[in-house]
N, C-alpha and C positions, 0 to 999 in steps of 0.2 A: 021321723027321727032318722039321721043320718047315719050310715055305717060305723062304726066306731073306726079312727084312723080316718075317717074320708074329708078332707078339705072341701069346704063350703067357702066360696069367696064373699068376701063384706058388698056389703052395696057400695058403698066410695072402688073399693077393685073394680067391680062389673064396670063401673062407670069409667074410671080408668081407660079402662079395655075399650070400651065402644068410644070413647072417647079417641083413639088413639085410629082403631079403624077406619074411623071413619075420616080421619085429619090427612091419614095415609092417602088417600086418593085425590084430597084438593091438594096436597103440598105437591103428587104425581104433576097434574094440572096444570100446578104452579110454574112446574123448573121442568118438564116433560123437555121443551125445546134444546135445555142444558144439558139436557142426556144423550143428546142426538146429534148434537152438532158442536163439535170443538174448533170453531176457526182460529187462523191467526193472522193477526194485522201485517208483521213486519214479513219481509221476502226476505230468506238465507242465502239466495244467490240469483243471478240476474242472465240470462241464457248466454252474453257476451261469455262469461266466464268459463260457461262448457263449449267455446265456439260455437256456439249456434246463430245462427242470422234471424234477426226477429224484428218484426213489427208492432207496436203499441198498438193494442186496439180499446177502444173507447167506445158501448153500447147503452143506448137505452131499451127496456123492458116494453112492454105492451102497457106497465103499471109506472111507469115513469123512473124507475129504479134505473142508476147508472151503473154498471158491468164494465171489469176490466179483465183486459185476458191480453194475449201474447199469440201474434201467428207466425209460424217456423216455418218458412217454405225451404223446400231443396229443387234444386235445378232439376227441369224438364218433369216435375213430379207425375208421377203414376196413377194415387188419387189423393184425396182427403181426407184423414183422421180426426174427428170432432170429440175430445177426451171431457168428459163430464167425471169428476175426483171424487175420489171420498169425503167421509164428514170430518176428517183434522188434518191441522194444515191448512196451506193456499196453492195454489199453481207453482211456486216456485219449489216445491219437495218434488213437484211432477218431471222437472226438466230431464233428469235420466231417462224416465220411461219416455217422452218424447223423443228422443234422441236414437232409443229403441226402436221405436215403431220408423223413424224415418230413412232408418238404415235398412230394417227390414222388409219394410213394404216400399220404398220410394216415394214417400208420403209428406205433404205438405203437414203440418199438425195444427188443431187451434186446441190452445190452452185457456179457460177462461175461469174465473171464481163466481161462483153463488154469492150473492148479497152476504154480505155481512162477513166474509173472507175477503184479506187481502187489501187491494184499493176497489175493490167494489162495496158499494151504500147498503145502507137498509141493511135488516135482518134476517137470518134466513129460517124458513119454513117450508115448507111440504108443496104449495101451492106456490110460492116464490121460486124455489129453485126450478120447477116445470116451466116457469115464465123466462127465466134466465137463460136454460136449454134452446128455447125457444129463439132466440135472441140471436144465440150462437148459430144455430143453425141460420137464420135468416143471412148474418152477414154472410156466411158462407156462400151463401147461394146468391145472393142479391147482390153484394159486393166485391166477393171475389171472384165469383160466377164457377164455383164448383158445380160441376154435373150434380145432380142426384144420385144418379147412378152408379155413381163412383164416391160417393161419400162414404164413410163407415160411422158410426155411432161406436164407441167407447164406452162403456163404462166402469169405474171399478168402485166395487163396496156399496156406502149410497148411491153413488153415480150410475151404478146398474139401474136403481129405477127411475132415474130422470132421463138415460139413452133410451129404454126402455117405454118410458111416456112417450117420449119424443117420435122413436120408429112408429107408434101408431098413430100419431095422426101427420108426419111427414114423410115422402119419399127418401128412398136409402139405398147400398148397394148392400147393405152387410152389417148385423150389429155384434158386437162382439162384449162380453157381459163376463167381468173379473171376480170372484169371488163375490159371486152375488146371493142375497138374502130372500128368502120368499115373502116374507111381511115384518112391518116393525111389529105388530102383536105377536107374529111368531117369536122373533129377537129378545123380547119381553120376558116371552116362557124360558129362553134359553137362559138368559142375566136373572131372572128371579125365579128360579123353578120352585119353588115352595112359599110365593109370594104370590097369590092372584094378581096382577096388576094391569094383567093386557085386557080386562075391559074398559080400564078405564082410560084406556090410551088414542089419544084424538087422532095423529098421525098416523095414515095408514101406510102408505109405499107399496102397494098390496103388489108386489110381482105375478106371484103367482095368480091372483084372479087376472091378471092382463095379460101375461105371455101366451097362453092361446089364441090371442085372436094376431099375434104377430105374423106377419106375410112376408118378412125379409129373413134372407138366410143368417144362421145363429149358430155364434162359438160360445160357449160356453167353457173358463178356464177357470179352475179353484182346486185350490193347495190343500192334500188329504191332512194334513198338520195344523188346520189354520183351528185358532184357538178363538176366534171372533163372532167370525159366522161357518159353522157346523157345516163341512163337506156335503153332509148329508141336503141339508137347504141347497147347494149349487144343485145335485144330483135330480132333487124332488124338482124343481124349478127347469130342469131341462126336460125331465120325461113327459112335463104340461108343455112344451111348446111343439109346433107343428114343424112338420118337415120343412125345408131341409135344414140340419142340423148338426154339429160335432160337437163333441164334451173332449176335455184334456185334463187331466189328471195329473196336476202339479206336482210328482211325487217328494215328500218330505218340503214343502211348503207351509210356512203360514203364512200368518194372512198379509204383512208388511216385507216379504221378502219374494214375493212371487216371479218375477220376469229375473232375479239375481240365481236363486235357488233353482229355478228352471232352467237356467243357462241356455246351451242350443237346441233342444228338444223343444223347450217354449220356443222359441223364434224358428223354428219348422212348424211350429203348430200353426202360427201366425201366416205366415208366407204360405203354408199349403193351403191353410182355407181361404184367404182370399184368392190363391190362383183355382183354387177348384172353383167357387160361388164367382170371381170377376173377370177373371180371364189370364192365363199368364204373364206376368211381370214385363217379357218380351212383347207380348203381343198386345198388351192394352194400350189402347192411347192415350196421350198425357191430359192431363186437365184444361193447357192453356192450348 
């Protein structure tokens, strides 16, 4: 006999409820990719518009997927910038922070989109974007005939883990990782914290099981403000990587405001670590 006062649920409720559990994780299944990746088709602006000099570039995948991106060189460049973006948006929200990096460093930039952003095909996923990366890096090297050595990997947001894939299985001079996440299961616990839902989450991005076995020198930049991905995830994600290493602590940043809100103290963060890890500005040779 039940407590007096205590609610007993009917069998149609119970069924309800496991009904509704168990729906929760195919519907996850379902639209998983729609939670991760907001691209967009049309460009807001075209690099002419920020004076910048730019080349169309036009790639195929190792999977036959067409990739489209944008290469900004500047006169007599210093090295190469290989920018891999976050998950919303396309390349053309990037062209300030290009513009950034190329005034700072003396830096050719390649801008390129992940399938399913942009004027690149196909859709994008976890194992597609690692093949895009891939891609970009090849023209660089095969086409443009940037050193290795002088290349940087970029990444910010998602694009941490596709720079990130990329520096371990290709040469690099420097990878540099913008408010980056240690795992989408982690990301998961953060957006549902009273939702189990990161077991049942396919895409991994696993940063942090990968960043130890990284062999190229590592910036680490992420805004103590940022409302996205948890400070704390940049923090945890730098102390797993191997020497050598800097962290920069974006003060009063989030997470879409980072290189603005950091003003000059970000662009010394920049310029110091790659003259520490590449060699000073002055003194390195140029690419061509």
């Amino acid at each position: 006999m039940p407590w007096k006062g205590f609610w007993v649920p009917s069998r149609w409720a119970l069924v309800r409820v496991l009904v509704l559990l168990l729906a929760f994780p195919v519907g996850l299944v379902i639209f998983e990719k729609k939670l991760i990746y907001f691209p967009t088709r049309e460009h807001d602006a075209k690099p002419r518009e920020l004076g910048l000099a730019a080349e169309e570039v036009r790639l195929v995948t190792e999977d036959g997927v067409g990739i489209h991106g944008w290469f900004l060189p500047v006169p007599r460049s210093r090295l190469t910038v290989l920018v891999s973006h976050g998950n919303g948006g396309n390349i053309s929200h990037r062209l300030t922070r290009a513009a950034l990096l190329q005034s700072t460093l003396d830096a050719d930039v390649l801008l390129y989109d992940y399938r399913g952003y942009g004027q690149s095909n196909g859709a994008p996923d976890e194992d597609g974007t690692y093949r895009d990366g891939r891609a970009a890096y090849r023209y660089l090297v095969e086409t443009k005939r940037a050193r290795p050595e002088r290349l940087v990997l970029f990444g910010e947001s998602l694009g941490s883990a596709v720079a990130l894939e990329l520096a371990l299985s290709e040469r690099c001079g420097a990878v540099i990782l913008e408010s980056p996440f240690t795992s989408v299961r982690d990301m998961a616990r953060v957006a549902l914290p009273w939702v189990p839902v990161w077991p049942f989450v396919r895409t991994r991005y696993d940063n942090l099981a990968k960043v130890g076995r990284l062999r190229a020198p590592l910036l680490v930049l992420h805004g103590d403000r940022d409302t996205v991905v948890p400070f704390e995830q940049g923090q945890r994600l730098f102390a797993a990587a191997p020497e050598p290493k800097r962290f920069f602590r974006i003060t009063g940043a989030d997470h879409n405001d980072t290189y603005t809100t950091g003003g000059e103290p970000y662009r010394r963060a920049l310029a110091g670590f790659i003259a520490e890890v590449l060699g000073p500005g002055g003194e390195a040779p140029p690419n061509d």
